[in-house]
C-alpha positions in Angstrom: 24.2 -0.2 25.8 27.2 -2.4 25.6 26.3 -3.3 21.8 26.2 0.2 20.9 29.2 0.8 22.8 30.9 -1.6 20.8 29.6 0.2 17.4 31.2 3.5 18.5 34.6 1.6 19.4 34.4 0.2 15.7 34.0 3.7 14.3 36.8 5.2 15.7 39.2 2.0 15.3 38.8 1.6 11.6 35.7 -1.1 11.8 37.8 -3.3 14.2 36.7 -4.7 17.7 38.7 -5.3 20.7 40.1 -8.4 21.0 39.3 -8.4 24.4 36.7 -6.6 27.2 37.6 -6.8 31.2 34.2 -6.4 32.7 34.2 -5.0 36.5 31.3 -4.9 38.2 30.5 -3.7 41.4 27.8 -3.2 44.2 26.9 -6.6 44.8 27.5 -9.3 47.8 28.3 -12.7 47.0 24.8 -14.5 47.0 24.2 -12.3 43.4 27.1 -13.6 41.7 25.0 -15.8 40.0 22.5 -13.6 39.0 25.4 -11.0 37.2 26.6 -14.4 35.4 23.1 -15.4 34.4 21.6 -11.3 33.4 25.2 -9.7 32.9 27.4 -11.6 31.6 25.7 -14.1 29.3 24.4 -11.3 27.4 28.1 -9.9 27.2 29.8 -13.1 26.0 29.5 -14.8 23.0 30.9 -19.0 24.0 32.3 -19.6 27.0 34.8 -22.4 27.0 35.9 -22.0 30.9 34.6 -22.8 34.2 35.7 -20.3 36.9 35.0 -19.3 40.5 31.0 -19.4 41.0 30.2 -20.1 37.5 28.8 -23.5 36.2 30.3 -25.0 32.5 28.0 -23.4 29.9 27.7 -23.1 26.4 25.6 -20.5 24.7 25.6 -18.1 22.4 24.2 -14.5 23.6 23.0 -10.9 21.8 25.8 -8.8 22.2 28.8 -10.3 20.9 27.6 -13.3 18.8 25.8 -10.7 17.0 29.4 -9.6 15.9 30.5 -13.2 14.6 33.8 -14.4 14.5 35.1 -11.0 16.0 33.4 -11.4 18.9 36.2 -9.8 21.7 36.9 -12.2 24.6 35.4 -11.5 27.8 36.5 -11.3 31.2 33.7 -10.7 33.9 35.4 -9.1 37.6 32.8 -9.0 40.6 33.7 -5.8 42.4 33.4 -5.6 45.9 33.4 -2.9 48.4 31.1 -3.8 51.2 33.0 -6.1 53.6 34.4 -6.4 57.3 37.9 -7.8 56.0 40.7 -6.1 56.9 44.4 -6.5 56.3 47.9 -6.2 59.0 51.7 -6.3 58.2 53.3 -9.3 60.6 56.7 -7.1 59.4 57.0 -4.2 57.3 53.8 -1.9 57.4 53.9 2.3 56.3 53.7 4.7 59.0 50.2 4.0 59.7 50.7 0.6 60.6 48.9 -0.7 56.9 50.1 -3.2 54.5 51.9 -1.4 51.6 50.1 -0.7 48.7 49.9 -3.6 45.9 49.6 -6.4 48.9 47.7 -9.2 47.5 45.8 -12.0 50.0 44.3 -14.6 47.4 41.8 -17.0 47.4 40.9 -19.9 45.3 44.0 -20.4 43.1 44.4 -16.4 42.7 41.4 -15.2 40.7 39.6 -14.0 43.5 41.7 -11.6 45.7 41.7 -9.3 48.2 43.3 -5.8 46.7 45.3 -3.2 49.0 46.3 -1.0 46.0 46.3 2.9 47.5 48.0 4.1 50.7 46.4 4.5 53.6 46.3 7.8 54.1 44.5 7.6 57.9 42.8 4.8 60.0 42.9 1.0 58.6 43.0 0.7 54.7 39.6 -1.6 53.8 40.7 -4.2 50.8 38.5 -4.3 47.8 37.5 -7.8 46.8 37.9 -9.1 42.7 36.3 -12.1 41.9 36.8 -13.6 38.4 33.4 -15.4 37.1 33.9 -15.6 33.6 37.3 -15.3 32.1 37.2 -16.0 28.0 40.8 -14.4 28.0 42.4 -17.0 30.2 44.5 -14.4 32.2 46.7 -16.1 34.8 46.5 -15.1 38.5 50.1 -12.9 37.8 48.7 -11.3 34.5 45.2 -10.3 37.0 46.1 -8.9 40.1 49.1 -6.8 38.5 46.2 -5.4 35.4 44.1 -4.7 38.6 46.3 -2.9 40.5 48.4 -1.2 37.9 44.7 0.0 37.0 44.0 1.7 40.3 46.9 4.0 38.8 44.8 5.4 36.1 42.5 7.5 37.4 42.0 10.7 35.8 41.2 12.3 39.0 44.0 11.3 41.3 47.2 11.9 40.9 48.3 8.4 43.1 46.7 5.0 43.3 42.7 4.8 44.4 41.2 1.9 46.5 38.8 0.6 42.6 39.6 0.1 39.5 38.7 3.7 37.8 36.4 1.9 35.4 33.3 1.0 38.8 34.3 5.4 39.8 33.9 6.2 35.8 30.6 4.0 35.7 29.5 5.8 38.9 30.0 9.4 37.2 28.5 8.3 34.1 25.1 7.4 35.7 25.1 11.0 37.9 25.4 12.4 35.1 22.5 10.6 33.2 20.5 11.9 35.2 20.4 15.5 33.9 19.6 14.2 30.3 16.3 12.2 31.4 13.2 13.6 29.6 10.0 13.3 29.1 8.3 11.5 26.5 5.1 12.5 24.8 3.7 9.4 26.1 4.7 10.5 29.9 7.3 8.0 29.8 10.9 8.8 30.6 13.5 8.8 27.5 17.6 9.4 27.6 18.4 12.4 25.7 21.3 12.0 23.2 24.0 14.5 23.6 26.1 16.8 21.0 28.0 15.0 18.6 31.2 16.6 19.5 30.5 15.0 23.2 29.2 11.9 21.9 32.7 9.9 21.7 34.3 11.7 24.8 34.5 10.9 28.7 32.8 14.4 29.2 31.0 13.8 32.3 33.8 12.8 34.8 
């Protein structure tokens, strides 16, 4: 999916790749972030040159981007998570609900693994969402992280103020519901993903 993903981007941008991918993944605890380095993002990534949280030094080349050569984009892998009992409280200056302000950051591990208040809490205690960094090709400093995540949580098509994830884990969530309705049958009994219209094909229709 990813390498065809990657076609369609070079068809529309002139037969040029990204320079770089950010990668967030999410529904996972931490005892699986090895397995998403090992069956996610190695197949992702073409080298890796750097060592970060939960990751082991590695060098090998993988399907997906290798297969592209020298333009291989960069790639930063970001462990989503959702499903936790961490919770944060202002010492000083809270909103009205007695929350941090949106944007508070709590790190951990020299910044590239975080605990993210980004929305406002609009009743009850705000719940963080975790980022954890496993692979980062790009070399993005704690600063240049935590403000592309947040400022991200400002992008969502759907809301008009911040959400509590990174629109791409809601858009991937969509995506998949929407997969559903173009499963069918194969003459085999098998199950096959229909393609759609070429007028939907290069379009976010589904959210």
């Amino acid at each position: 999916m990813a390498k065809e993903l990657l076609k369609r981007y070079q068809i529309k941008n002139h037969g040029q790749l990204p320079e770089s991918i950010l990668y967030y993944r999410d529904g996972l605890s931490e005892g699986e972030f090895s397995q998403i380095i090992a069956n996610e993002a190695e197949p992702l990534k073409g080298k890796v040159n750097s060592v970060l949280l939960y990751s082991a030094k590695t060098d090998s080349r993988t399907e997906v981007c290798a297969s592209f050569g020298r333009q291989a984009p960069k790639i930063t892998v970001v462990v989503v998570v959702k499903r936790h009992h961490t919770r944060l409280f202002p010492t000083e200056r809270g909103d009205r609900n007695g929350n941090v302000l949106p944007g508070t950051v709590v790190e951990n591990s020299g910044g590239h693994d975080i605990y993210l208040v980004a929305h406002p809490g609009l009743q009850g205690t705000v719940r963080p969402t975790r980022y954890a960094v496993l692979v980062d090709q790009n070399n993005l400093s704690a600063d240049d992280f935590q403000r592309l995540t947040n400022n991200l949580c400002w992008s969502y098509a759907r809301a008009t103020t911040a959400v509590s994830v990174v629109p791409p884990v809601y858009y991937a969530d969509q995506a998949c519901e929407r997969a559903k309705l173009h499963v069918r049958e194969a003459p085999d009994g098998s199950q096959i993903l229909g393609q759609v219209h070429e007028d939907l094909k290069f379009s976010m229709y589904w959210q």
